[in-house]
C-alpha positions as CSV (number, residue, x, y, z in Angstrom):
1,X,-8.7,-10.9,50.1
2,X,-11.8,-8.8,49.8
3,X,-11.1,-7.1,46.8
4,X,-9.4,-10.5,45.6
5,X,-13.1,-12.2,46.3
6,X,-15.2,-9.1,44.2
7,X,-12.9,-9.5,41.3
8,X,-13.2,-13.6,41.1
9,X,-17.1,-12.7,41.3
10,X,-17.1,-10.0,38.8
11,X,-18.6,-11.6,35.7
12,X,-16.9,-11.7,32.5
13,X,-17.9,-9.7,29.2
14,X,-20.3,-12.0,27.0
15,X,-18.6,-12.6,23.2
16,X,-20.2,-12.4,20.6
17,X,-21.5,-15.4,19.1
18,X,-19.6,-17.3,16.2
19,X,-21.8,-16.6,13.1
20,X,-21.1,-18.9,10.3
21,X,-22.9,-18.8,6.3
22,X,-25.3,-21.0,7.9
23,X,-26.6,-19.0,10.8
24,X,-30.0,-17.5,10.3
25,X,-28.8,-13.9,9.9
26,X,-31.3,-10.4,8.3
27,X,-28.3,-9.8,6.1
28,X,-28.1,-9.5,2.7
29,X,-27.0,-12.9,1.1
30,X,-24.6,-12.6,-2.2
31,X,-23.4,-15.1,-4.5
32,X,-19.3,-15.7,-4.7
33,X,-17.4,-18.0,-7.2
34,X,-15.6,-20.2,-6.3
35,X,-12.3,-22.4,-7.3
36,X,-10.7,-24.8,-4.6
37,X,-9.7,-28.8,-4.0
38,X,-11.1,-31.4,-2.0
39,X,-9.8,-33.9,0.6
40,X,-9.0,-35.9,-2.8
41,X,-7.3,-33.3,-4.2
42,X,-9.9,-32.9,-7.1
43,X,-10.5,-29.5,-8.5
44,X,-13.5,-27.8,-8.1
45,X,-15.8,-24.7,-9.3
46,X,-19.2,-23.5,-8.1
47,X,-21.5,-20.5,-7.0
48,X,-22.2,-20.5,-3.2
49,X,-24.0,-17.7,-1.0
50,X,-22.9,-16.0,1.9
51,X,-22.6,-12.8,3.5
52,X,-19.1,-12.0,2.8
53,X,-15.8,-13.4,1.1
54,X,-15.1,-14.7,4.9
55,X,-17.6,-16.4,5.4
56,X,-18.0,-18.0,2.1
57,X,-14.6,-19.3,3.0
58,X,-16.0,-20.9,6.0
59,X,-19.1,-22.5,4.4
60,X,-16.8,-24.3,1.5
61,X,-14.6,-25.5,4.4
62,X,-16.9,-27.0,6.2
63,X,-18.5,-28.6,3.2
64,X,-14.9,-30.3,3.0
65,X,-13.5,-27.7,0.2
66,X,-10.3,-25.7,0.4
67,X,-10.9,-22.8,-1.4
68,X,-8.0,-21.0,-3.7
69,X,-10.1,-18.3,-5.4
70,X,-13.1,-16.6,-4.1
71,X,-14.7,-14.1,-5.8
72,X,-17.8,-12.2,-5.4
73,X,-20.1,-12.4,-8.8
74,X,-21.0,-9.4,-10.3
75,X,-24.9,-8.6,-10.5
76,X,-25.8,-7.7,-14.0
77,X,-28.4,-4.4,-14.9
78,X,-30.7,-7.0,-16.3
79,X,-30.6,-9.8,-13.3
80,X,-31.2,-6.8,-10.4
81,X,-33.7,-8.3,-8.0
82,X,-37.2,-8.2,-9.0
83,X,-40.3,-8.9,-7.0
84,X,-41.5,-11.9,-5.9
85,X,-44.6,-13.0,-7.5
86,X,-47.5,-16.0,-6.7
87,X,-46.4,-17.8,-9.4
88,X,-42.6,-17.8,-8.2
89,X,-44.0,-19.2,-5.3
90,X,-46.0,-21.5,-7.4
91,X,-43.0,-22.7,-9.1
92,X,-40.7,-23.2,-6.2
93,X,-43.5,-25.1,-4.7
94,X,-43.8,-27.9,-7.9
95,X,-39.8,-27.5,-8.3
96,X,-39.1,-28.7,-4.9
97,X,-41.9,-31.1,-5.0
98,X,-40.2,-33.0,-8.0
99,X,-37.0,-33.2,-5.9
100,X,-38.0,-34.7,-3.1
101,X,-40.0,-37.3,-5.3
102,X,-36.7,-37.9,-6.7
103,X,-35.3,-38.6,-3.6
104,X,-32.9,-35.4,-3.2
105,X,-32.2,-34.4,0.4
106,X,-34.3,-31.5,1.4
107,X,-31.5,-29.1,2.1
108,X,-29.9,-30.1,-1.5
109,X,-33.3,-29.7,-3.1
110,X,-32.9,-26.2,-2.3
111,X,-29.7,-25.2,-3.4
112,X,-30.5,-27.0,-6.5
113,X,-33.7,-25.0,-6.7
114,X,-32.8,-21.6,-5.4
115,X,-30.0,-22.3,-8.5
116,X,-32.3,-22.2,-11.2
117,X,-34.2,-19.3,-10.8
118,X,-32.6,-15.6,-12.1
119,X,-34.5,-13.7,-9.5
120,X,-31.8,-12.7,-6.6
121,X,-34.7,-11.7,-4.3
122,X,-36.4,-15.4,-4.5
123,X,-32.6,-17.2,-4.3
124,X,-32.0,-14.9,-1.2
125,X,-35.5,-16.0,0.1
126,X,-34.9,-19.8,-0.5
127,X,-31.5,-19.6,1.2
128,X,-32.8,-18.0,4.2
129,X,-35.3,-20.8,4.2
130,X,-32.7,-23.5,3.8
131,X,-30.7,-22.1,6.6
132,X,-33.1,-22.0,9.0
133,X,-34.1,-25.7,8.2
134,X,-30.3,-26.3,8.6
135,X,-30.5,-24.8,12.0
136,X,-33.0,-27.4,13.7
137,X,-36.3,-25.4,12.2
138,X,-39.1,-27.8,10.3
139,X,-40.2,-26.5,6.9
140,X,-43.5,-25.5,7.8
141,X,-41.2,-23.1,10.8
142,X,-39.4,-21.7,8.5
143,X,-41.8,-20.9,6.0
144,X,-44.2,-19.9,8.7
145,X,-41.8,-16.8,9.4
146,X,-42.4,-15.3,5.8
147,X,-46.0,-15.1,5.8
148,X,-45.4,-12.4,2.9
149,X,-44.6,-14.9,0.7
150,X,-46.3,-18.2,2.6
151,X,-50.1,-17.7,3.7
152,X,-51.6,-19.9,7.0
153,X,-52.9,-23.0,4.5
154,X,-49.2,-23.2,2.5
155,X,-47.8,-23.3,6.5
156,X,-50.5,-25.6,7.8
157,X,-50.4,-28.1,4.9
158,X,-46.7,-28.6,4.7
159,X,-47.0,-29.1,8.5
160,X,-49.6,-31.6,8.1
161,X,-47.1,-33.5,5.3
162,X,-44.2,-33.2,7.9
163,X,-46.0,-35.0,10.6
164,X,-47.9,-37.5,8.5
165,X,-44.3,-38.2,6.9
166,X,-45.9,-37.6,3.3
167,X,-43.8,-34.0,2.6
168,X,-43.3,-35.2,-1.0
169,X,-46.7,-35.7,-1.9
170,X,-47.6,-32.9,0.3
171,X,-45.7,-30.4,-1.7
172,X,-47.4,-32.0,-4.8
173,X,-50.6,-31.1,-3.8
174,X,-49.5,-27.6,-2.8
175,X,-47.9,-27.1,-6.1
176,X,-50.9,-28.2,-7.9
177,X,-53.0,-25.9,-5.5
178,X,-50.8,-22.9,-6.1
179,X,-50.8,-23.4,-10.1
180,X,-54.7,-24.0,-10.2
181,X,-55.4,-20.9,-8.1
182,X,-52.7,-18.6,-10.2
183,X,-53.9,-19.6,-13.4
184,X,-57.9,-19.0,-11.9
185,X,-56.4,-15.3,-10.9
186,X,-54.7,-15.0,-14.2
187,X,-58.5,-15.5,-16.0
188,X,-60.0,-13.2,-13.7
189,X,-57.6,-10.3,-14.1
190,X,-58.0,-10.9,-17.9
191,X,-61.3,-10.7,-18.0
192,X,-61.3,-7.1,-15.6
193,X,-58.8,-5.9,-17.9
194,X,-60.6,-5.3,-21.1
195,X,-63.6,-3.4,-19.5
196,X,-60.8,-0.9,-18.0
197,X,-58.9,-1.2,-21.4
198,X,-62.2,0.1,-23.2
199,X,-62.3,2.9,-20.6
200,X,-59.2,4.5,-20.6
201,X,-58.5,4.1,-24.1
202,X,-62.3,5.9,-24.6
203,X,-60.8,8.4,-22.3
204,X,-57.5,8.8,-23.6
205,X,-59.0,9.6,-27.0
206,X,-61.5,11.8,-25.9
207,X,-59.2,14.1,-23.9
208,X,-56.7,14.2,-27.1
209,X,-59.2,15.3,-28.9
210,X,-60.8,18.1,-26.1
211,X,-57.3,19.2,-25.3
212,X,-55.6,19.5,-29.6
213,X,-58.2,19.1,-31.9
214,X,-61.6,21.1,-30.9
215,X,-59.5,24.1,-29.5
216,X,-58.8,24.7,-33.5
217,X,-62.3,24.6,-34.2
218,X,-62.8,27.3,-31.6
219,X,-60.4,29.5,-33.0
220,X,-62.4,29.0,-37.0
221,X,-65.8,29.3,-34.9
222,X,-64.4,33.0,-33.7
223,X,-64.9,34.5,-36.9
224,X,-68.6,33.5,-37.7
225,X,-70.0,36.3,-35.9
226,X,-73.0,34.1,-34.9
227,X,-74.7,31.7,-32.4
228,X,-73.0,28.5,-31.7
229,X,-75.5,25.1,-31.5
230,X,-75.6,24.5,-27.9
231,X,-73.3,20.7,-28.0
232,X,-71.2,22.9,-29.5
233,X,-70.9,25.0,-27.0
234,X,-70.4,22.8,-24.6
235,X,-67.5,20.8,-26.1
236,X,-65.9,24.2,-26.2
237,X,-66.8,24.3,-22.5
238,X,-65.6,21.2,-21.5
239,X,-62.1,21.7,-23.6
240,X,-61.8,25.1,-22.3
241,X,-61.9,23.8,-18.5
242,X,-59.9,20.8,-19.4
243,X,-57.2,23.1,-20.4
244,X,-57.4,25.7,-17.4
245,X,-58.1,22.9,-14.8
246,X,-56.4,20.1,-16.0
247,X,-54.6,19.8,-12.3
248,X,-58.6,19.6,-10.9
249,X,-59.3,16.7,-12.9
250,X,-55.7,14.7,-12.0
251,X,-56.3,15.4,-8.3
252,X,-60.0,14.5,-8.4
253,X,-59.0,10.9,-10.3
254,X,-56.3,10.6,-7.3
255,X,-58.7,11.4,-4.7
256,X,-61.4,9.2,-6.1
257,X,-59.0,6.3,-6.6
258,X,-57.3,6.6,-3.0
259,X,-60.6,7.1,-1.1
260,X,-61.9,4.3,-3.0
261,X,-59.7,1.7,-1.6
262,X,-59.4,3.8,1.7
263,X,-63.3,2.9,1.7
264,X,-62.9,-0.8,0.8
265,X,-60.3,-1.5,3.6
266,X,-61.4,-0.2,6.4
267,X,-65.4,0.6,6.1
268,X,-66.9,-2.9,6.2
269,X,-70.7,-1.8,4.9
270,X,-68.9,0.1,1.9
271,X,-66.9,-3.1,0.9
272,X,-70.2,-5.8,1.4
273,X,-71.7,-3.2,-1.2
274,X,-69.3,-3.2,-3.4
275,X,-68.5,-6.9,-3.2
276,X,-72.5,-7.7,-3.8
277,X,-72.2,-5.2,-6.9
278,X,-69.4,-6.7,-8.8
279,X,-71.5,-9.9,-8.6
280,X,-74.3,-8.3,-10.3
281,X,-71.9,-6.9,-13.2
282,X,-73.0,-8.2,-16.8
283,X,-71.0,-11.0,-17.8
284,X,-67.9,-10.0,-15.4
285,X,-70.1,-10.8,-12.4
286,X,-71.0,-14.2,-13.2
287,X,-67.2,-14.6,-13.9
288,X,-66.4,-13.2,-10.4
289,X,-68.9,-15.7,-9.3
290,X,-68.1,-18.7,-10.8
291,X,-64.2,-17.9,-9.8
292,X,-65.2,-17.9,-6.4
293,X,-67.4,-21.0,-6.1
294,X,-63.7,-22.6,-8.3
295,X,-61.4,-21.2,-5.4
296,X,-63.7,-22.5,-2.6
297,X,-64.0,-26.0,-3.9
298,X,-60.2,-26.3,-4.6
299,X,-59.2,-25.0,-1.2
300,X,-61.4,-27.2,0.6
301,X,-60.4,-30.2,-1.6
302,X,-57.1,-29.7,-1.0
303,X,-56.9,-29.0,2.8
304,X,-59.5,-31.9,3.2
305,X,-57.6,-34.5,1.4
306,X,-54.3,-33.6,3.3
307,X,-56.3,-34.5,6.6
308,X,-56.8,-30.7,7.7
309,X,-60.1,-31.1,9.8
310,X,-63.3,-29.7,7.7
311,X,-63.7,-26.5,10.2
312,X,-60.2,-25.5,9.9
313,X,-60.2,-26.1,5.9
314,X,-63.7,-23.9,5.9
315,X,-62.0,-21.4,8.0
316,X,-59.1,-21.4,5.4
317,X,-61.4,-21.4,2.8
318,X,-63.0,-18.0,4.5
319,X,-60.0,-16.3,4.5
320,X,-59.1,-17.0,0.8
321,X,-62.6,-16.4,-0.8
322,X,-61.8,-13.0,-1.6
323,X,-65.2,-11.4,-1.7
324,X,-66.7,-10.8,1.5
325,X,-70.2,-12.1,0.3
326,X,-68.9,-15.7,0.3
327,X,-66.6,-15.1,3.3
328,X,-69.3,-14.5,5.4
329,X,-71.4,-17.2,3.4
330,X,-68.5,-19.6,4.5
331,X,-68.0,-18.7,8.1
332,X,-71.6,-19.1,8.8
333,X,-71.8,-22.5,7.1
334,X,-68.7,-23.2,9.5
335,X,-70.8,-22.4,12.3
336,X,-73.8,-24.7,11.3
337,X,-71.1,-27.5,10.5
338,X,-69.7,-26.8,14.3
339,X,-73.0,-27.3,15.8
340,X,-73.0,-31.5,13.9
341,X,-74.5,-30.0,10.2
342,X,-73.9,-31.8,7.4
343,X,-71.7,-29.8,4.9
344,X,-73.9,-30.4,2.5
345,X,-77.1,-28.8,4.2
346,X,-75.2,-25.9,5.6
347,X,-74.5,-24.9,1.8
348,X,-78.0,-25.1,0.7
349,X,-78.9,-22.8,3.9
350,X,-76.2,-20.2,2.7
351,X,-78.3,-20.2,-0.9
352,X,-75.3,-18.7,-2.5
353,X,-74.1,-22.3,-3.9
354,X,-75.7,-23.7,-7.4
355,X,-77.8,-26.5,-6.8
356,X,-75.4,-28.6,-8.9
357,X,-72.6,-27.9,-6.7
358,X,-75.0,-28.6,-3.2
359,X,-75.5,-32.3,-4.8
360,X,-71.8,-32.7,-6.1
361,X,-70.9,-32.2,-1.8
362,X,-73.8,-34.4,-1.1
363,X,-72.6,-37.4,-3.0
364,X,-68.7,-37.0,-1.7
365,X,-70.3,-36.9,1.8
366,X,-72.2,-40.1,1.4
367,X,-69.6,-41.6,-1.0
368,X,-66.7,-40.7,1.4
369,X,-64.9,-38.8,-1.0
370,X,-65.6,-35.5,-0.7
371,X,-62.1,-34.3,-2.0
372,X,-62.6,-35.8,-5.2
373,X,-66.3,-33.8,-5.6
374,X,-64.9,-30.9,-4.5
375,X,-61.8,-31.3,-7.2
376,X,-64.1,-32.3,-10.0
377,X,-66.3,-29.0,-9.0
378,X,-63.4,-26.6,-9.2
379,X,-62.4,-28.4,-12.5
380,X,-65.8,-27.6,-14.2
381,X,-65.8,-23.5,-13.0
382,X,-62.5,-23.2,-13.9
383,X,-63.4,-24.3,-17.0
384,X,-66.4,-22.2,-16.8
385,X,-64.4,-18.7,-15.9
386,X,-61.9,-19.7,-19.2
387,X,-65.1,-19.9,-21.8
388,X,-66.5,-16.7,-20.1
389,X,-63.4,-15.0,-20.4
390,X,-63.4,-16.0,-24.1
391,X,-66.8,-14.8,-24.6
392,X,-66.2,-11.4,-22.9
393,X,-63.4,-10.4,-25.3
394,X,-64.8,-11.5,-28.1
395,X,-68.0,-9.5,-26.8
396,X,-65.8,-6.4,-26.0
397,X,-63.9,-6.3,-29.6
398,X,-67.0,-4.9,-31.2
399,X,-68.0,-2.8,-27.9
400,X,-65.2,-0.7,-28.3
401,X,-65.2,0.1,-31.6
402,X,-68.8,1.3,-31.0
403,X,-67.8,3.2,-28.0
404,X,-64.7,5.1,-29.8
405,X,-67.2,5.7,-32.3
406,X,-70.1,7.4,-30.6
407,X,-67.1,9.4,-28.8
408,X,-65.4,10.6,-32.2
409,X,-68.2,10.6,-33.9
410,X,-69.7,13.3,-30.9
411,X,-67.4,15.4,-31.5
412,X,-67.1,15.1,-35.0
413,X,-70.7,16.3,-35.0
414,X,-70.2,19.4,-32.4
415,X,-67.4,20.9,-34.5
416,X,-69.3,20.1,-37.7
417,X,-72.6,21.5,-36.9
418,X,-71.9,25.2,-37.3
419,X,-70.2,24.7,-40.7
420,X,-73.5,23.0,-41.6
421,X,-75.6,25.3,-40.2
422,X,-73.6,28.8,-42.2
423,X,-73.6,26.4,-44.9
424,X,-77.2,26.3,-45.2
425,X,-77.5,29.9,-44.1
426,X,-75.5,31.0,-47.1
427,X,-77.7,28.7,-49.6
């Protein structure tokens, strides 16, 4: 009876749990075509993901399809999963958006969605999303565990449409949010790109030259018997040990590069230098500038007009300025609007605001539409960076044809010089 007793009380093994194509799962997700009927008897066709063929089998099933054919589709070399970018985000955002305004079910929204792209990453990425929304999670939830891809303000104003029952015009917003401040990153990068574009092609041509052309010269200089100019001399130098110590220069970029941004990330002093000397940069300063001030008004416009609380928008706001100049301009003017400042004072006593934009927050406060202000303000500096950026490459079309041709020119001269100078010895 003992033993009888000690076996009733032994507890049974725990099974496994079922896992159907709509469990949240970290596998990979694949699409399979599909061919089957449905409870009418209707043939059907369609893509579907899942894990496996099983599975896939399972999901159609329970959607009320009896699958004939499943087969998994082949990936082709030029649809491999890519990256996925701000601007995917950006467009997934305004995609889903427009369905819900069209009154599409959530869930559906995203197959149709996750559909349309040709990126299998961002499909696998919107149908982990879906399931988890399918398992009990809110949106906000489910984007909230994919911070790669969905920051604190994407999470906290979805959350806020979710609970205010406004997702649709939430998702608006955050669409137009995400496009504004992709296309204001777009302008910057632009206009950074043809100051480094002058730079290494300036470099480029100048070690062509160093390492193919002027060791010629050397050889033809051998034979003159006689002193070389002294910028001759060292152009032959600086070829000579380009040549030998090519490996010097690579590893000394690499170094400089790497301990560059070691620097930036981790030594706080090092990065408020750098951040205060990008701002003083001709022309591309005033465009890092007025991007900033843009990004700053739009944030706060859109987290205050989605009924996020004006300390947690400026903290938002921080943590998206993306210079640590106005991030610690922001938290402090946080601080002063903690203690009952009005936002519009706590600018002015930061004094890295324009007057114009001060008196653009000081009319929404009284007016009582401070979203609006704000919008209109990151309107005109978006508009602002785009003319810059204009004006800076049609500046930096003539700089480097001047730079190429002091550096050509140099050398031209350094080579050319003791031909000149036997040629007058000779006369």
């Amino acid at each position: 009876m003992a033993k009888a007793a000690l076996a009733a009380k032994k507890p049974e093994p725990k099974k496994a749990p079922l896992r159907t194509a709509k469990t949240p799962h970290k596998n990979k997700l694949y699409i399979f075509t599909y061919e089957g009927t449905d409870k009418a008897g209707k043939r059907l066709k369609g893509e579907i993901y899942a894990v496996n063929s099983a599975l896939a089998k399972v999901d159609l099933r329970r959607q009320g399809i009896i699958p004939t054919k499943v087969t998994k589709k082949a990936v082709s070399i030029f649809n491999r999963a890519k990256k996925i970018k701000p601007k995917d985000i950006a467009l997934f955002s305004r995609q889903l958006a427009t369905m819900l305004k069209a009154g599409v079910p959530l869930v559906e929204s995203f197959d149709i969605v996750s559909k349309g792209h040709t990126n299998p990453s961002l499909q696998t990425l919107l149908q982990d999303v879906k399931n988890d929304v399918e398992s009990g999670a809110s949106l906000a939830e489910a984007l909230s565990k994919r911070p790669q891809y969905f920051d604190d303000l994407f999470c906290n104003l979805i959350a806020a449409g979710e609970q205010s029952g406004t997702l649709e015009i939430m998702l608006d917003r955050v669409a137009t949010y995400k496009e504004k401040t992709e296309s204001l990153k777009g302008k910057v990068k632009k206009a950074l790109f043809y100051p480094i574009a002058v730079i290494s092609v300036a470099i480029v041509v100048t070690l062509v030259l160093l390492i193919f052309v002027v060791p010629q010269f050397e050889q033809l200089f051998k034979n003159f018997g006689a002193n070389l100019p002294v910028f001759t001399q060292f152009v032959l130098g600086l070829s000579r040990a380009i040549q030998n110590y090519w490996w010097v220069l690579i590893l000394l970029i690499i170094g400089i590069v790497m301990g560059f941004n070691e620097a930036r990330g981790k030594v706080v002093a090092f990065q408020e230098f750098v951040d205060k000397a990008v701002l003083k940069l001709y022309v591309v300063g005033d465009i890092l500038y007025k991007s900033a001030i843009a990004r700053f008004a739009r944030t706060l416009s859109t987290t205050f007009a989605a009924g996020v609380p004006l300390l947690e928008g400026l903290s938002s706001v921080a943590g998206t300025s993306g210079n640590s100049v106005f991030r610690q301009a922001i938290e402090q003017i946080a601080i002063d609007v903690s203690t009952g400042q009005q936002l519009q004072l706590a600018m002015r006593s930061s004094r890295i605001f324009p007057h114009m934009v001060v008196q653009m927050v000081a009319i929404g406060e009284e007016a009582g539409s401070l979203d609006e202000m704000l919008n209109k303000v990151a309107d005109f500096y978006e508009e602002e960076v785009d003319n810059k950026v204009d004006a800076l490459s049609s500046l930096l079309e003539p700089a480097i044809i001047v730079i190429l041709g002091v550096l050509v020119g140099g050398l031209v001269v350094a080579m050319y010089l003791p031909i000149f100078k036997m040629g007058s010895v000779v006369g």
